[in-house]
ZAMARGU-4260 file (C-alpha; in steps of 0.2 Angstrom, whole numbers, plus 5000, padded with zeros to 4 digits):
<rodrens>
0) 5451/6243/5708 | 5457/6227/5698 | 5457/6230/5676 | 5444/6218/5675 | 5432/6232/5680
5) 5428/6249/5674 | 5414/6262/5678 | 5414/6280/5681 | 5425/6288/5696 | 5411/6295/5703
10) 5401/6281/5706 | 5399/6271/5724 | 5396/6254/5727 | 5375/6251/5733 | 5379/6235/5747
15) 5390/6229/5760 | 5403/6214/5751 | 5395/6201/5763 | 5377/6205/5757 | 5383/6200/5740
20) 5394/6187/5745 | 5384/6177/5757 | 5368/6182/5752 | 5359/6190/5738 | 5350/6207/5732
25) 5335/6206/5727 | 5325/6218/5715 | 5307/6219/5706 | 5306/6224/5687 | 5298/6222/5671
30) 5307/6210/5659 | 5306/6217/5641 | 5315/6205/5634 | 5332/6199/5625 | 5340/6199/5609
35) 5353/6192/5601 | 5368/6207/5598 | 5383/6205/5587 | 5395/6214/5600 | 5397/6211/5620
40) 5401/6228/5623 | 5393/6246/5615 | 5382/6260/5618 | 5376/6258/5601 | 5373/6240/5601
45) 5365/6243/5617 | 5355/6255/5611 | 5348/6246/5597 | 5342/6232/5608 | 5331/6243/5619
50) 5324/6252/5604 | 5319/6235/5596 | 5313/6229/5613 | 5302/6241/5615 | 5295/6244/5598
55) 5289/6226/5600 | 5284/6226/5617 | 5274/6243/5612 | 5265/6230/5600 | 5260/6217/5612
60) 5254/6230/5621 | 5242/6237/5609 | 5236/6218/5608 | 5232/6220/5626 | 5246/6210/5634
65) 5255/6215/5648 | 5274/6218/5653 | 5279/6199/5665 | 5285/6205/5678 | 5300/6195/5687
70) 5314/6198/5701 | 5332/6201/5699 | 5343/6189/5711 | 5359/6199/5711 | 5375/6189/5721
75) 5394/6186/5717 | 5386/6170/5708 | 5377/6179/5695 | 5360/6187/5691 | 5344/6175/5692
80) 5330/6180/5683 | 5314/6172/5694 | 5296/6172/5691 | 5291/6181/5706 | 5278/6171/5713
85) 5285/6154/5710 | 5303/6157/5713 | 5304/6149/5697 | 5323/6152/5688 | 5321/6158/5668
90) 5335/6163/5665 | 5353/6163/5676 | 5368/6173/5670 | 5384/6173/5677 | 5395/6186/5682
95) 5411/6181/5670 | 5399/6181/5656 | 5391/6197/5658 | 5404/6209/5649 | 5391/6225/5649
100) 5378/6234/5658 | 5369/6251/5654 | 5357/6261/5663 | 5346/6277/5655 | 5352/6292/5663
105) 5337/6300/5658 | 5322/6288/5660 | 5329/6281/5677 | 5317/6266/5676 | 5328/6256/5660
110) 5343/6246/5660 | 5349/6232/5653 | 5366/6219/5652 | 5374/6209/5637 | 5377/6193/5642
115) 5385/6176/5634 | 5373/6161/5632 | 5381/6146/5639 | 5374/6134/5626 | 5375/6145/5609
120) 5389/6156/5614 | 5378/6170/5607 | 5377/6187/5615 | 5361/6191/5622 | 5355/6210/5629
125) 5342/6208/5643 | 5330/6224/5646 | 5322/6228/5661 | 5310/6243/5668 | 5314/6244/5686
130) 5301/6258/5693 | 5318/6272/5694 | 5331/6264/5700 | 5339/6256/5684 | 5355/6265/5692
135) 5356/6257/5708 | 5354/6238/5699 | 5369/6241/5687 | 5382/6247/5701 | 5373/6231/5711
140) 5379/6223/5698 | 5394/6229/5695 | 5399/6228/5714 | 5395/6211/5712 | 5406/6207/5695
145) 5418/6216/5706 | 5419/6204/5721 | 5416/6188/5710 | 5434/6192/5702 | 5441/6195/5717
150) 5435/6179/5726 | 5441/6170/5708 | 5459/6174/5712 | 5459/6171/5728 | 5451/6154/5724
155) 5465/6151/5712 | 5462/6159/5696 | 5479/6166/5695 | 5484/6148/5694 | 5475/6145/5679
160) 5491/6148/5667 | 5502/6140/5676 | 5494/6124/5676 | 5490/6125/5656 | 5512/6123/5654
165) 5512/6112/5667 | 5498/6102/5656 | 5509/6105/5641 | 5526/6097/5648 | 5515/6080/5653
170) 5509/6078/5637 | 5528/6079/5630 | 5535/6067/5645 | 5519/6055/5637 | 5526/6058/5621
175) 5545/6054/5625 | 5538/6038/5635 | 5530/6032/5618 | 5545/6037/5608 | 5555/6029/5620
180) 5543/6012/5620 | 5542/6011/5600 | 5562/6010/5602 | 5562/5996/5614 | 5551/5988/5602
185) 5563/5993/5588 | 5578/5985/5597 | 5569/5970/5603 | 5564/5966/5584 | 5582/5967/5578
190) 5588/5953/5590 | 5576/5943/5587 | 5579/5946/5570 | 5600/5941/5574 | 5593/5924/5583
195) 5584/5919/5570 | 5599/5920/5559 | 5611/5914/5570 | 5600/5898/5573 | 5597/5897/5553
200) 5616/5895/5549 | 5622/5884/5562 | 5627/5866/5557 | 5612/5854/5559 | 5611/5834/5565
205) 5622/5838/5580 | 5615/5833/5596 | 5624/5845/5610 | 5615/5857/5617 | 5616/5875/5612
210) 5619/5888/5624 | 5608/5903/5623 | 5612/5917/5608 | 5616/5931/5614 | 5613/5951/5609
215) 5623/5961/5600 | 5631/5967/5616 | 5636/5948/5619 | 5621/5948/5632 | 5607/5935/5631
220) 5591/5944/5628 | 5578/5944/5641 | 5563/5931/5637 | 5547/5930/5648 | 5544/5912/5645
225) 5562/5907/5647 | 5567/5915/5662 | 5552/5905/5668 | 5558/5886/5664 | 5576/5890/5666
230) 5577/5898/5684 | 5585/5884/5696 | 5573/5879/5712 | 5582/5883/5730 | 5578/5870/5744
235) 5565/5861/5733 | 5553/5876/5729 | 5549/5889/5718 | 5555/5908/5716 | 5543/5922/5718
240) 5533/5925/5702 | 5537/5939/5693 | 5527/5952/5694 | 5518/5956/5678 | 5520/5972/5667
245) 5502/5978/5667 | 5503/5980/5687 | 5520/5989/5687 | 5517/6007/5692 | 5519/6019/5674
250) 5533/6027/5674 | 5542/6039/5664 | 5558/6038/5654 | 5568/6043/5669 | 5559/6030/5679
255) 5549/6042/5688 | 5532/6041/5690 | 5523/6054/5679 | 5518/6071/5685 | 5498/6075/5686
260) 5494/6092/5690 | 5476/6086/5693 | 5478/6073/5708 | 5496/6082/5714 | 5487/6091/5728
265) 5472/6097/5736 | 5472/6113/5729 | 5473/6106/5712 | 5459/6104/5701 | 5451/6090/5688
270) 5449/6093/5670 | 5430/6096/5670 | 5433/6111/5684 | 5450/6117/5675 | 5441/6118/5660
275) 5426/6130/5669 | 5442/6140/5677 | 5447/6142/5661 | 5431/6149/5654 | 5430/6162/5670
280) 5446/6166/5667 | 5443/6172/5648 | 5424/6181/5654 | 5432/6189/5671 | 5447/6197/5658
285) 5437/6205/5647 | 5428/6215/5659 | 5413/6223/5665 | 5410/6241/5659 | 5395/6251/5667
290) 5386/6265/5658 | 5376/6278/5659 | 5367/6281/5643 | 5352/6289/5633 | 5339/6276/5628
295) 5325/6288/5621 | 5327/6293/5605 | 5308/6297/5600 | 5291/6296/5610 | 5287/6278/5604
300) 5302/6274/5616 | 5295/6282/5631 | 5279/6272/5629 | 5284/6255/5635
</rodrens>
């Protein structure tokens, strides 16, 4: 049993792991509802959820409309939420985002989960009436948060980390490589800076030919334009071009060619995935914890 999961010792998994892995389960129910909850995990919060679920499904009832009924899609890819009839998905929730699931240990028909929106970021509790076996969905779910993990760090979750600092150390190669341009740039400006002096205090009206200035290592500094006019022909034609700059494969400052943990190998991923690892990676660690609580506190909540 991995940390990522708890549930009670004397509980017992429902399904075979290939029925949830290469398949699905599926279930019948009564959708009650969700709710927005200020807490992922908690009996109480839980527990205030189904009581204001039902108190307002007991209204809609007195107005003559009926629970929707819809099925429950449970697999190591999450829960799906359908209409029955037209297969129609309303709501799909994945495992990593799911962090807890109750079920009524006296009325065996309720249970419900809390669940992370993926576009608010909000937790949400969803309630269900599941004719008795509000038991067997939560350890069907629970199995399932239990084999998604798994199959996560076999997939390369455990990875995840490591490839943040590797991440971390290209961003400061890219950083030195800058530094490293601006003092090219830097050095570059101060010789031209020496040429022009040089050329500014030399005596003028004399017709002999200069020889190039040089640097302040007694070196005549590199110049695209010319290195061009002044390399000799051999045999009547011209040198090879010289390659230009913006084609030269980037390299770094130890004239290596930068490291990308995306592209490096097959079992590297690109930031759009590594980002999603990420996310599971944060869901899967806070964990799933099953329980088996009391939902009604009163008769109105056994009237639903």
């Amino acid at each position: 049993m991995n940390r990522a999961f708890s549930r009670k010792k004397d509980k017992t998994w429902m399904h075979t792991p290939e029925a949830l892995s290469k398949h699905y389960i599926p279930y019948n129910a009564k959708f009650l509802g969700s709710t927005e909850v200020e807490q992922p995990k908690g009996t109480e919060v839980v527990r205030d959820a189904v009581r204001k679920l039902k108190f307002a499904r007991h209204i809609k009832k007195s107005e003559g409309q009926k629970i929707p009924k819809v099925e429950l899609q449970i697999s190591i890819y999450g829960v799906k939420i359908l209409e029955p009839k037209t297969k129609e998905v309303q709501h799909n929730c994945q495992l990593h985002r799911i962090s807890f699931c109750a079920d009524d240990k006296t009325d065996k028909r309720i249970f419900t989960f809390i669940c992370k929106d993926s576009e608010s970021n909000k937790h949400l509790c969803y309630v269900f009436d599941s004719e008795k076996c509000a038991e067997e969905i939560t350890l069907t779910i629970g199995q399932a948060f239990d084999l998604a993990y798994r199959k996560f760090l076999e997939s390369g979750g455990k990875d995840v980390e490591t490839r943040k600092q590797i991440a971390g150390l290209q961003k400061r190669i890219q950083d030195l490589e800058t530094e490293n341009m601006e003092l090219k740039n830097k050095v570059q400006d101060l010789e031209s800076q020496l040429r022009t002096t040089q050329v500014s205090t030399s005596p003028a009206g004399t017709g002999t030919p200069k020889s190039p200035s040089t640097d302040i290592f007694d070196m005549v500094p590199f110049s695209p334009v010319s290195h061009a006019t002044s390399t000799p022909t051999r045999n009547g034609t011209q040198p090879p071009p010289v390659p230009s700059r913006a084609t030269e494969i980037k390299r770094d400052l130890f004239g290596a060619e930068p490291f990308d943990p995306f592209t490096c190998g097959a079992g590297d991923f690109p930031p759009d995935i590594q980002s999603k690892l990420e996310e599971m990676q944060e869901g899967f660690k806070m964990g799933l914890t099953l329980e088996g609580t009391v939902f009604c506190l009163d008769p109105l909540d056994s009237r639903c």
